[in-house]
C-alpha positions in Angstrom: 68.5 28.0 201.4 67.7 28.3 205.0 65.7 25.7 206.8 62.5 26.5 208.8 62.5 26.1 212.2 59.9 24.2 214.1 57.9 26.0 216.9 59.6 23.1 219.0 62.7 24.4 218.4 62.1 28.0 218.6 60.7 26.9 222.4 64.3 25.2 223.2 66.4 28.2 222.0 63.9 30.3 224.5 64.3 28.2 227.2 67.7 28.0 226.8 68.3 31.8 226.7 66.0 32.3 229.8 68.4 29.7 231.4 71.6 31.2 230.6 70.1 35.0 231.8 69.0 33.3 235.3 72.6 31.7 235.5 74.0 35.1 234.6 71.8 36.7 237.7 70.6 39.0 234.7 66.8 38.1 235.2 64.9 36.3 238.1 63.2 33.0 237.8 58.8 33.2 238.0 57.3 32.8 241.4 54.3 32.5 241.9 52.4 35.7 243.7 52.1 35.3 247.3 48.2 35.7 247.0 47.9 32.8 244.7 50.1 30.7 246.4 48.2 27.4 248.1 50.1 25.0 250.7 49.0 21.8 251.5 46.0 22.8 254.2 44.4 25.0 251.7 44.9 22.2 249.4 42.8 19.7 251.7 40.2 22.4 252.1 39.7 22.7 248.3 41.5 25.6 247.7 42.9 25.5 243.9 44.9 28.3 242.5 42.8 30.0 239.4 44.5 31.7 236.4 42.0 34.5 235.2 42.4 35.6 231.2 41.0 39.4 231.8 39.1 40.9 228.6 42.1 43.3 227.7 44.5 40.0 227.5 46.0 40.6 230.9 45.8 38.1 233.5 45.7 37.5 237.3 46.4 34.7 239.5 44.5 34.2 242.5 43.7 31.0 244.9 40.2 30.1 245.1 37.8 27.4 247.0 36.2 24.6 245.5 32.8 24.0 246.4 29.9 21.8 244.9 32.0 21.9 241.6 32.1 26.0 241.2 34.1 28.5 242.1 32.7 32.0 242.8 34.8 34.5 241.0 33.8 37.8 241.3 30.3 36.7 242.2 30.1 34.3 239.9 30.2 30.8 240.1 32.2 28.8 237.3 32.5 25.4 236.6 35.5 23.8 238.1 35.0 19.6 237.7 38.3 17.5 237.6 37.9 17.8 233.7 39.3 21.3 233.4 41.7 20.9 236.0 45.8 21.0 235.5 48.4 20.4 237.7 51.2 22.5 239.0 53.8 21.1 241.3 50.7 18.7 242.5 48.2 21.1 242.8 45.4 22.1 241.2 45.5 25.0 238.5 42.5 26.2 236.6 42.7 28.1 233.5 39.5 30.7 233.4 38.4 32.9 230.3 37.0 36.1 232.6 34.0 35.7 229.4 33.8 31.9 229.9 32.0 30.3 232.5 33.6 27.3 231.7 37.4 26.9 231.9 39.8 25.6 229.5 39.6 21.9 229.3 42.7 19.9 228.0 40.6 17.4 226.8 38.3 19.6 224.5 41.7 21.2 223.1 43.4 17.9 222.6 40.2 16.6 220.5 39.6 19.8 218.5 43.1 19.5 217.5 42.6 16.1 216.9 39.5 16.8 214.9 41.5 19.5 213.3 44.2 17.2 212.2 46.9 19.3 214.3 47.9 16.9 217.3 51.4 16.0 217.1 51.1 13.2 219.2 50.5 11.0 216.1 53.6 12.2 214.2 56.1 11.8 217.3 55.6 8.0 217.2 55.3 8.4 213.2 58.8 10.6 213.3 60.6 8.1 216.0 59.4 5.0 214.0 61.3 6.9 211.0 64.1 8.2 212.7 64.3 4.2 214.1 64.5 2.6 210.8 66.4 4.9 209.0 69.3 3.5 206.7 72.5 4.8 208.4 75.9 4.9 206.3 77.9 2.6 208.3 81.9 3.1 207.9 83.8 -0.3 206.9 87.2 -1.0 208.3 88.8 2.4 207.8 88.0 5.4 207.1 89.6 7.9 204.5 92.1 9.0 206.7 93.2 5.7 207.6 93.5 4.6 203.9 95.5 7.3 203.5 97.8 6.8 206.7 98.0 3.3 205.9 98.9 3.8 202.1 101.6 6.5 203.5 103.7 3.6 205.8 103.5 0.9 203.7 105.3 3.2 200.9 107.9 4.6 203.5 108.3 0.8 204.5 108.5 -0.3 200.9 111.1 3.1 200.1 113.3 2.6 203.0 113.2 -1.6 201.8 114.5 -0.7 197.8 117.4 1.4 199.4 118.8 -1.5 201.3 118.2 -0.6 204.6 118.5 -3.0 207.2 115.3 -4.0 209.3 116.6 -6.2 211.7 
């Protein structure tokens, strides 16, 4: 019967194969796109680097200014309030739906899953508290081999003693 295996652990065996072809020079690792990227003065001007979710599921990266809480993508302003945004390698990322005017917010998806009883925040602590407490089969004194070894010289001991061999 096979197990099923976790999303968790379909995400390691990913990772790990994407590792192993960037260590075998077969694939490149991701950079960012040169018009996205955002140093630190473009960072102390507002600048944030914006993550567009196009209409036919493709997406584009671009670096965009903050200012009075919107950013004007293509003539449009959109929210963009320290609620909706994430961080990558310190600076700011913002995650926009081309159809939303508002952009994903960690906090609305970490209560709707919350309110639809799929956070797995709860069941880590609930798993580890488990996992903590669980009975473990300790070994006593010897194990099964060492019975066995054990059993084997004291009846080569007691063998060599019954045909008079000398010890000493």
């Amino acid at each position: 019967m096979e197990e099923e295996t976790t999303v968790k652990d379909l995400l390691k065996q990913l990772v790990e194969q994407n590792n192993k072809l960037i260590d075998t020079k077969e694939a490149k690792p991701w950079k960012m796109p040169w018009k996205a990227k955002v140093n630190k003065a473009r960072v102390r001007q507002g600048y944030v680097t914006v993550q567009i979710i196009k209409n036919n599921n493709s997406m584009d990266i671009i670096k965009a200014p903050i200012q009075d809480g919107t950013i004007l993508i293509d003539g449009i302003p959109r929210i963009s309030t320290a609620e909706y945004m994430l961080n990558y390698k310190n600076k700011g990322w913002i995650i926009l739906p081309e159809w939303s005017l508002k952009p994903f917010s960690s906090v609305d998806n970490y209560d709707k899953t919350e309110q639809d009883r799929m956070n797995v925040s709860g069941r880590r602590v609930v798993l580890a508290k488990l996992e903590k407490e669980a009975i473990k089969k300790t070994k006593g004194r010897f194990s099964m081999i060492g019975w066995i070894i054990l059993g084997a010289v004291v009846l080569g001991v007691g063998y060599y003693l019954m045909k008079g061999g000398k010890i000493f």
